[in-house]
Backbone as CSV, one residue per row, in Angstrom:
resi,resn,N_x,N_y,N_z,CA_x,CA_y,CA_z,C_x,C_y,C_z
1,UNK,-22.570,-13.033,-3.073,-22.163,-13.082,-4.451,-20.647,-13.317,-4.542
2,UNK,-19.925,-12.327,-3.562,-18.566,-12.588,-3.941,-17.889,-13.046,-2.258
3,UNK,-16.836,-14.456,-2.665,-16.753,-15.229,-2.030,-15.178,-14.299,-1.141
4,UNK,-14.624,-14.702,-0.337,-13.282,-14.422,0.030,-12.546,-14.954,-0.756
5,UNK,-11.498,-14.264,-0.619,-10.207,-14.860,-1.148,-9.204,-15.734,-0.441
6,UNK,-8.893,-16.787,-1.215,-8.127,-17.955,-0.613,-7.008,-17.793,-1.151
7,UNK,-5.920,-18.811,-0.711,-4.615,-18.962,-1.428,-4.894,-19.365,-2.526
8,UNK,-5.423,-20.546,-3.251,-5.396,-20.248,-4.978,-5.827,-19.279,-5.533
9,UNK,-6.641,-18.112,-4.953,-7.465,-17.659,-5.825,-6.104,-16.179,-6.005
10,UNK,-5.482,-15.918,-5.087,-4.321,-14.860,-4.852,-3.124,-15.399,-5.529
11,UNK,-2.854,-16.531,-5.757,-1.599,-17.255,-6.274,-2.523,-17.035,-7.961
12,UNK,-3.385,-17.202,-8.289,-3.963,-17.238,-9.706,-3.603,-15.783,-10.004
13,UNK,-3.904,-14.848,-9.253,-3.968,-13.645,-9.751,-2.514,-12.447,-9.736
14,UNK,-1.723,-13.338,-8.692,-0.583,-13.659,-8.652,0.750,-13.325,-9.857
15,UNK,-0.171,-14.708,-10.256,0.479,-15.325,-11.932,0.278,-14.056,-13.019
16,UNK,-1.283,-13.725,-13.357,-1.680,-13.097,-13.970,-1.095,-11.755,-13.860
17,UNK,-0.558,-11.072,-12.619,-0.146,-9.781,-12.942,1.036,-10.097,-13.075
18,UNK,1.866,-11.280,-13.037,3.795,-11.422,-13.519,3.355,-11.641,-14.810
19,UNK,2.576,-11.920,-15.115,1.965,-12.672,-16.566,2.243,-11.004,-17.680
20,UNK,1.256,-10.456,-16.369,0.872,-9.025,-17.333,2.329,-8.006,-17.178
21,UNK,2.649,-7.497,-16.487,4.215,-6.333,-16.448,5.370,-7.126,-16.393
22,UNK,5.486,-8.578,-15.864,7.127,-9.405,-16.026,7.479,-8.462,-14.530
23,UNK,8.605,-9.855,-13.955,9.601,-9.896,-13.433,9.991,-8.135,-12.914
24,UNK,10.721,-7.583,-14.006,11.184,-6.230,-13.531,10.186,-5.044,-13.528
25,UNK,9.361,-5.019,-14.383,8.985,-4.238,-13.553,7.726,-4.197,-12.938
26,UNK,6.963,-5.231,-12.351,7.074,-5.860,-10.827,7.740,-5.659,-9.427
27,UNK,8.924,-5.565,-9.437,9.410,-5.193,-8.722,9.480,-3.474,-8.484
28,UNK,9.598,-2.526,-9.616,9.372,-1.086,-9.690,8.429,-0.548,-8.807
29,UNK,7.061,-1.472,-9.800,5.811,-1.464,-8.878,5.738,-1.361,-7.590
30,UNK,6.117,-2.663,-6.881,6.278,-3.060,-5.532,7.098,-2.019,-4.630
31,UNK,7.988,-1.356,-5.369,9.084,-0.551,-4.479,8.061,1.167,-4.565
32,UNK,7.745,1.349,-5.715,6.933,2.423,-5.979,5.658,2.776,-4.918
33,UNK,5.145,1.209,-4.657,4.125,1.197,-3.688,4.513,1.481,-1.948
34,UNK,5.356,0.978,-2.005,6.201,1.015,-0.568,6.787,2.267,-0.095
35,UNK,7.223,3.288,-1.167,7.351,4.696,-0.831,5.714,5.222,-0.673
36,UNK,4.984,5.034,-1.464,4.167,5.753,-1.281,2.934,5.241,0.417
37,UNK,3.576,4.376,0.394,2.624,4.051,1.496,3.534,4.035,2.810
38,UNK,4.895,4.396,2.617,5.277,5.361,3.588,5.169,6.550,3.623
39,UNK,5.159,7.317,2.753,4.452,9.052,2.982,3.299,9.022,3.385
40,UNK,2.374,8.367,2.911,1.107,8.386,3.519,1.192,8.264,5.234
41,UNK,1.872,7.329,5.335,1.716,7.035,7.017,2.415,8.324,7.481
42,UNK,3.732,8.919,7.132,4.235,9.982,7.637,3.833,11.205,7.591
43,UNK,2.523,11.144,6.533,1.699,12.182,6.828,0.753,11.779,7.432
44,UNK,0.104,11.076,8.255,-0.819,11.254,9.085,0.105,11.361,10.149
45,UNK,1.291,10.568,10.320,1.682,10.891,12.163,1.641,12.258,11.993
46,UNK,2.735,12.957,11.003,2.624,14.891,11.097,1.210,15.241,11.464
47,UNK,-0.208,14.608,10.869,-1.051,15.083,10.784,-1.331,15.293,12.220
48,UNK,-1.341,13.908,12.878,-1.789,13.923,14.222,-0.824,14.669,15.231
49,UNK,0.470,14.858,14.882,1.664,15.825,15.891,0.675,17.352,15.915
50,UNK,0.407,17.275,14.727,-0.118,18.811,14.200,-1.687,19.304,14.875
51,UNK,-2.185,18.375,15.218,-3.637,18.231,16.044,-3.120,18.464,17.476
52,UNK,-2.261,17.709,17.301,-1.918,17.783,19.445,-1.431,19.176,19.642
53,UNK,-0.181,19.981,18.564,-0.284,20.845,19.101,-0.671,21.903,19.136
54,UNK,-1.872,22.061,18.063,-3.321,22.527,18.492,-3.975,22.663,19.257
55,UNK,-3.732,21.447,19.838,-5.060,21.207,21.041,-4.603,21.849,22.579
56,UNK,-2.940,21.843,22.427,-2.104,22.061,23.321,-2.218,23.695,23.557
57,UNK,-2.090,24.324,22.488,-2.255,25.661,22.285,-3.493,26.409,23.039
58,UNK,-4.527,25.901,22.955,-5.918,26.171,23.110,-5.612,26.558,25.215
């Protein structure tokens, strides 16, 4: 039913979300996303430091 996504179909949708929030804040977005998907990663490495020295303990 649903096909992959190609370069027009990502450049269309692209358009449509500069279309929809503009230029600035677009960029908010983008920076907003980028913190948060560095905490995420820095909480799983803690997560996994936090397993080892668990396991270490044992």
């Amino acid at each position: 039913m649903f096909t992959k996504l190609g370069a027009p179909e990502l450049l269309i949708i692209l358009v449509i979300v500069l279309l929809l929030f503009g230029p600035g804040r677009l960029g908010k977005i983008a920076g907003e996303l980028g913190t948060g998907i560095r905490a995420f990663r820095e909480g799983l490495s803690e997560n996994k430091e936090d397993e080892a020295d668990t396991e270490e303990d044992k």
